[in-house]
N, C-alpha and C positions, 0 to 999 in steps of 0.2 A: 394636598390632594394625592391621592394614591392611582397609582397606574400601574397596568397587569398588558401583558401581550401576549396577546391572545393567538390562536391559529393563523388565524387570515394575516399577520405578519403586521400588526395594526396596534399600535398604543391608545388605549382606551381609559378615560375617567372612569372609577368607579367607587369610589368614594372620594376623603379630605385627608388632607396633610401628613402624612404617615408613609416611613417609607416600605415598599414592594414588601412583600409577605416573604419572598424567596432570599431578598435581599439581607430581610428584619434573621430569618432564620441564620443567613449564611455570615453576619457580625456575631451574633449568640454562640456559634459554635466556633468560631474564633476568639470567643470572649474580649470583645471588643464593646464597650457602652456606645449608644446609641451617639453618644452628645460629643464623642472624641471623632466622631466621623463627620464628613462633609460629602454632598454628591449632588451633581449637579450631568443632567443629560437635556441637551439642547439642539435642536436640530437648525442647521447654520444658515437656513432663509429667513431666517428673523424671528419664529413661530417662539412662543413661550416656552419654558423650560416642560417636558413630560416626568422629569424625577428633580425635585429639589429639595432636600433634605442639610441641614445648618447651613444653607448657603451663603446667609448672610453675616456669618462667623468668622473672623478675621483666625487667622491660623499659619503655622510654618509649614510653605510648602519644598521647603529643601531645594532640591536642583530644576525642581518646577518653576522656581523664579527665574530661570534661565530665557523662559519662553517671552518675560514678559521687556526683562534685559535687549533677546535677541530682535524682540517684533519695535522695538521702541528706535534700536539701533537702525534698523532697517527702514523708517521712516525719515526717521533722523539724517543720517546720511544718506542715503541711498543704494541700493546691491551694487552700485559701482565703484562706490568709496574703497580708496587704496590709503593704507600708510607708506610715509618715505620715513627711509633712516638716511641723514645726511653724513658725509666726511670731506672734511674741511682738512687744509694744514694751514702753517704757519711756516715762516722761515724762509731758508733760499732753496730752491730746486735745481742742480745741474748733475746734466746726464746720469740719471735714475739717483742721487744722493739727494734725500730730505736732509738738509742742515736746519731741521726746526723741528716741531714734534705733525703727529698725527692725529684730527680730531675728528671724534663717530660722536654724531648728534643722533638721538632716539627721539620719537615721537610719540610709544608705545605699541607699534606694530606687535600686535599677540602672536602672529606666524611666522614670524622672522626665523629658521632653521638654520643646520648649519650649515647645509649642501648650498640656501640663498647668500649665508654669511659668506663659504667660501667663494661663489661668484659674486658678490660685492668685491672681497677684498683682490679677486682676478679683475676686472674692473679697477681697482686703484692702481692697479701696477701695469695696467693697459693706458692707462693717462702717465705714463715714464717716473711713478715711484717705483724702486729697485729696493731702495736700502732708507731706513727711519734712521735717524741720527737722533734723535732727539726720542720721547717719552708715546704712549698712548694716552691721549685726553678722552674721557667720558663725559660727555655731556649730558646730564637727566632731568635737566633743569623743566623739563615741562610738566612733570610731576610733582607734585609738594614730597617733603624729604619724609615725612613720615608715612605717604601709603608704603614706602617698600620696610616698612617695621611694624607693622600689625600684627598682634598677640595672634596664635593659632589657635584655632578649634576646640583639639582634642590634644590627648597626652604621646601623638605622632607627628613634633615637628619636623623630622628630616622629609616624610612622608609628600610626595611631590603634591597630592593634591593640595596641601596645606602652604603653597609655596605664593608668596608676597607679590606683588607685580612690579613691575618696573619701567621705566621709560623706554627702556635699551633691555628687553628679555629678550635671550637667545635660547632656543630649544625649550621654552619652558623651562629654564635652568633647572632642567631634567636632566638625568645620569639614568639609563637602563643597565640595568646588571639582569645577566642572563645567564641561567640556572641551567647544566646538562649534565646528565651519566651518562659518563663513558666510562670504556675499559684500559686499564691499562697494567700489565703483568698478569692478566684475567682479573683483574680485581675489580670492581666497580668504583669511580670515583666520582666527585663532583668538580666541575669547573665551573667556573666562576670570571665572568669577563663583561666588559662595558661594551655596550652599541657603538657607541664613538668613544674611546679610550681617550683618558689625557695622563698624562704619568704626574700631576699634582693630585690625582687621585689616588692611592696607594688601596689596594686589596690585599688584605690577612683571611685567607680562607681557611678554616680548619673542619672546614662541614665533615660528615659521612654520609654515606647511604641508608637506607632501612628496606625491610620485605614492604611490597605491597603496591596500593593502586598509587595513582596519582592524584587524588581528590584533593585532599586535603595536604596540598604542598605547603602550603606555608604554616601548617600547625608546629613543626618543630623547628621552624628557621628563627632564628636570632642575627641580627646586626646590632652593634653601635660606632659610634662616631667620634671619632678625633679631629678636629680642629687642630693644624700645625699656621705657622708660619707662612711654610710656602705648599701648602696644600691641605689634607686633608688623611687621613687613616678611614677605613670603613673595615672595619671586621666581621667574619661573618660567621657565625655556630651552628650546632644542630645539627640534623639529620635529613636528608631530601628521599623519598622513596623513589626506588631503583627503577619506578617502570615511569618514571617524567621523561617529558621528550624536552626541547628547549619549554624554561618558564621565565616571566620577568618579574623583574620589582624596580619601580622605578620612584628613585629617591632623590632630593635635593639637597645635595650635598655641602655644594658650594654659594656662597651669594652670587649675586645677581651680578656684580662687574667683576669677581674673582674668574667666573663663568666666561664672560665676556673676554678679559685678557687671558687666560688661558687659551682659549679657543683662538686667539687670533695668534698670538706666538706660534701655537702647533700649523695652523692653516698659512700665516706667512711663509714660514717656510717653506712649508710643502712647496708651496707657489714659485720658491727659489727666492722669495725676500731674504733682507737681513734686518735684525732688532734685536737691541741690547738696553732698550728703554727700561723704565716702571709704566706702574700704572697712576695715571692723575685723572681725580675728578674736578673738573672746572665748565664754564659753560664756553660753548664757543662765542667769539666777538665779533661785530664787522669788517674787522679788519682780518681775519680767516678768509684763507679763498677756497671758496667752492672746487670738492676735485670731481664726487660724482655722488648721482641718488639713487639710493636704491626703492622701490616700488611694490608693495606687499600684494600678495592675491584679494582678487577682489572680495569684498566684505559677503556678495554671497555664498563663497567659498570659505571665508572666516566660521560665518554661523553656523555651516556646516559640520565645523570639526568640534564648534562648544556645543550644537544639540550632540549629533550622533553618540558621543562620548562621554558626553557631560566634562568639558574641559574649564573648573573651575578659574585657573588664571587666566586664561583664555576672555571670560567672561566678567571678569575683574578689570582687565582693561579697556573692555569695549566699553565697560560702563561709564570706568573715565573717560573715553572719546568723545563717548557725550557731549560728557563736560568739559571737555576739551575745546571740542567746537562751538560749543557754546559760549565762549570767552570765560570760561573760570579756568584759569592757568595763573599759577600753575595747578593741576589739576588735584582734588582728591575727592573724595564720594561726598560727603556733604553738597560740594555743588554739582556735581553729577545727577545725585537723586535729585537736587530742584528741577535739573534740566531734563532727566527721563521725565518727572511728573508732567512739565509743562505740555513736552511732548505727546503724551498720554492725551492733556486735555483738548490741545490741538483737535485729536479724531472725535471730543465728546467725551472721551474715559473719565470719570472724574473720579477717582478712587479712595477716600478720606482716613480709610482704614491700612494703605500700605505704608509699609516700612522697609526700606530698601536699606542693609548698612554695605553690599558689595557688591550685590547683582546679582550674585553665583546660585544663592541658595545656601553656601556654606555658613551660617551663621544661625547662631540661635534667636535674633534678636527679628529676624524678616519675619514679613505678616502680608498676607493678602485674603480675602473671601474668595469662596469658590465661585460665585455668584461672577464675581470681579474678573477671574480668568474664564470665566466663560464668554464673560462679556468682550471682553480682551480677545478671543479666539474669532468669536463671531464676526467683529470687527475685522479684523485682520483677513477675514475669510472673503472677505466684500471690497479687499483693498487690494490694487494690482499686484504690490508683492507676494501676496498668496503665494502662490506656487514655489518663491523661493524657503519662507520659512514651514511650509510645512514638509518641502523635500529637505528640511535640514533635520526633523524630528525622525528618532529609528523609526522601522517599518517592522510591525508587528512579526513575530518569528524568522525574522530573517537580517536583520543588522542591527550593528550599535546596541545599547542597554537591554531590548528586547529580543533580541537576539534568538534565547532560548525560549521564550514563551508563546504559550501557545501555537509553538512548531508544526504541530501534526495539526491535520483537519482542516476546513475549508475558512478558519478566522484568518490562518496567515496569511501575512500581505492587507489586510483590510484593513487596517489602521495605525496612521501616523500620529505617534504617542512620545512624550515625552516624559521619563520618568524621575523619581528625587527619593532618596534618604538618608535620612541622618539616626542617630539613636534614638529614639521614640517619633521618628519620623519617618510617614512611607506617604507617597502620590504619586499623583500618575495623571495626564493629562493632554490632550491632543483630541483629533479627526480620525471618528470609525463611519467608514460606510457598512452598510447592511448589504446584503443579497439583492435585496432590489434596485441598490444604487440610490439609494437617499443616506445622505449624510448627517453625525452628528457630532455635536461639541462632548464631548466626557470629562467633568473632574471629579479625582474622586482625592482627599486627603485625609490622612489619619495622623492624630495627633494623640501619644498611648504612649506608655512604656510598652505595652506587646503590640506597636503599628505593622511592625511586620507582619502578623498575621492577615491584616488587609489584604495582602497579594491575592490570596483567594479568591475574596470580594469583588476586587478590581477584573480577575479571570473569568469569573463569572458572569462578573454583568456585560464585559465583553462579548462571552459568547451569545449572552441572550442578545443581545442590541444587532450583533451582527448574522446569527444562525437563527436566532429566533425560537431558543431553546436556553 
């Protein structure tokens, strides 16, 4: 069915199956085929779709599966669900000396930081540990051994979004390196330094400067990577143009427990501890006594940070949680996605077409119809959680993903959208209201080597849904 919107601010039949005249134009000169696109606009009181075009075509919607991750989670647990990370010891305790070692059990808390790390580990030394005699135990037994070893992406594995999950992630075993000119002797130079520094990261900078804007800061930046022993080398080449203010690149450098015992070495101290341990991975026992738990931000402050941002690990482990609490532990996505589906069909969703291999959207292999996250949206929109997962999706020109778009004019603000791409991959999906305050479901997915050009598409029918233009 074809629908046109007309003056009076009104979606109107008039004719069959075909989509909008403005819209068929605005693919053509994208040169985009009809059949590589999906779209779907639905107004969120139940009423029939007014624009559905391959809806019912199973397709990769990139970090758009994030929504369907985050709304499943959200039923699943509930906006109050917390993770603990546990630490246990072993051995004799007298007046602040561990004569045994120290053991951090993970549960896969996705927000765990280092500011929460270092008050856990102010916390262990508030219950009278001073000084570790003994070794750091990692416990990650609640994960199967191979989610934290999954092949990456693309041909950027240092690259943080491509970064593994774990039982026990700390920071997103993330490392920020941040990019400034400054002067020095008048000369312009580049610095090169980490958000949270650990000196098992070693930095070789030999950048320079160049004339010009800042646009295209990392066209001429080069890193690679050494792997040592007891740390790591990151080198870094190129050129930064002179008129950058601070920039970041944030890379994962190290694994996932190297991350961990580093950070706790640097943070004990701080603390005024002493340790002269290694690191061991083992699970904790019954016979470990309890010293203290740590207590993660609520789950809908989690969602928050994987819509806004599109925080692939992030959303890698929520999906485990799933299937965590679902009794598949130790956990990996095989039994996860049975457990989000179940989930799903719980509200009705019955979805035969999805494919879930992480949750994130990072994968070439996820599939859902447009049809299916509208339906997903609708629902969700009918369900008390509302209000938390769609205040977790950016808000049209003004935060997260969206940020820049459609900035100027009377769309910003009007819709909470969630967007996704990969290489022949763009979407886009969420809650626009119109001018008159009636609300609608939007997907729209592009499946192309030129998907990017979609963006347009998606701009546009934005403004028409919501200006009426």
């Amino acid at each position: 069915m074809r629908w046109l919107l007309i003056l009076c601010g009104c979606w109107v039949t008039v004719a069959h199956a075909v989509l909008p005249t403005n819209l068929q134009e605005a693919l053509n000169k994208a040169q985009l085929p009809a059949d590589s696109v999906a779209v779907v606009v639905q107004p969120v009181d139940g009423g029939g779709p007014i624009i559905s075009h391959n809806a019912a075509k199973a397709m990769n919607p990139a970090s758009v599966m994030k929504l369907v991750t985050t709304y499943a989670a959200l039923e699943a647990l509930t906006p109050a669900y917390r993770w603990k990370t546990e630490v246990y010891r072993n051995g004799t305790l007298n007046q602040g000396v561990l004569d045994g070692d120290l053991i951090i059990k993970g549960y896969g808390d996705p927000a765990l930081n280092i500011t929460e790390f270092w008050r856990l580990l102010q916390q262990v030394q508030q219950q009278g540990i001073r000084q570790v005699k003994g070794n750091l135990i990692l416990d990650l037994s609640v994960y199967a051994p191979e989610v934290s070893q999954r092949p990456v992406l693309d041909d950027e594995p240092w690259r943080a979004y491509n970064a593994n999950p774990s039982a026990l992630l700390l920071n997103g075993r993330n490392t920020s390196f941040r990019f400034a000119v400054s002067s020095q002797a008048n000369k312009p130079v580049v610095q090169i330094s980490q958000e949270f520094e650990l000196p098992q990261i070693r930095v070789i900078n030999t950048m320079q400067t160049r004339k010009g804007a800042c646009n295209d800061w990392r066209g001429d930046l080069h890193y690679s990577i050494t792997p040592q022993a007891d740390g790591v080398t990151v080198a870094f080449s190129g050129t930064l143009p002179d008129q950058c203010d601070e920039r970041y690149l944030e890379l994962s450098v190290l694994s996932d427990t190297q991350y961990v015992f580093f950070s706790f070495k640097k943070l004990w101290a701080q603390l005024g501890g002493q340790f002269n341990g290694q690191l061991v991975l083992a699970p904790a026992t019954d016979a470990n006594t309890l010293v203290t738990t740590w207590l993660s931000p609520p789950l809908d402050s989690v969602v928050r940070d994987i819509n806004k941002w599109s925080n692939n690990v992030m959303a890698r482990q929520l999906l485990l949680t799933i299937g965590q609490e679902a009794g598949f532990t130790p956990a990996d996505e095989a039994g996860a996605a049975l457990a989000l589906k179940q989930v799903l069909r719980q509200r009705g969703l019955q979805f035969p077409e999805l494919v879930l291999e992480n949750g994130s959207g990072l994968s070439r292999n996820e599939r859902i119809s447009a049809e299916h996250l509208a339906q997903l949206l609708v629902t969700a929109y009918q369900r008390p959680l509302m209000p938390v997962l769609m205040a977790s999706m950016p808000i049209l020109g003004m935060d997260g993903t969206t940020k820049k778009r459609l900035a100027e004019g009377s769309s910003k603000g009007m819709a909470y959208l969630k967007t996704g791409s990969l290489e022949g991959v763009s979407s886009i999906a969420g809650y626009v209201q119109d001018m008159a305050g009636k609300r609608y479901v939007l997907v729209v997915i592009a499946n192309h080597a030129r998907a990017s050009a979609v963006r347009a598409v998606q701009d546009a029918l934005l403004k028409q849904l919501i200006e009426g233009r």
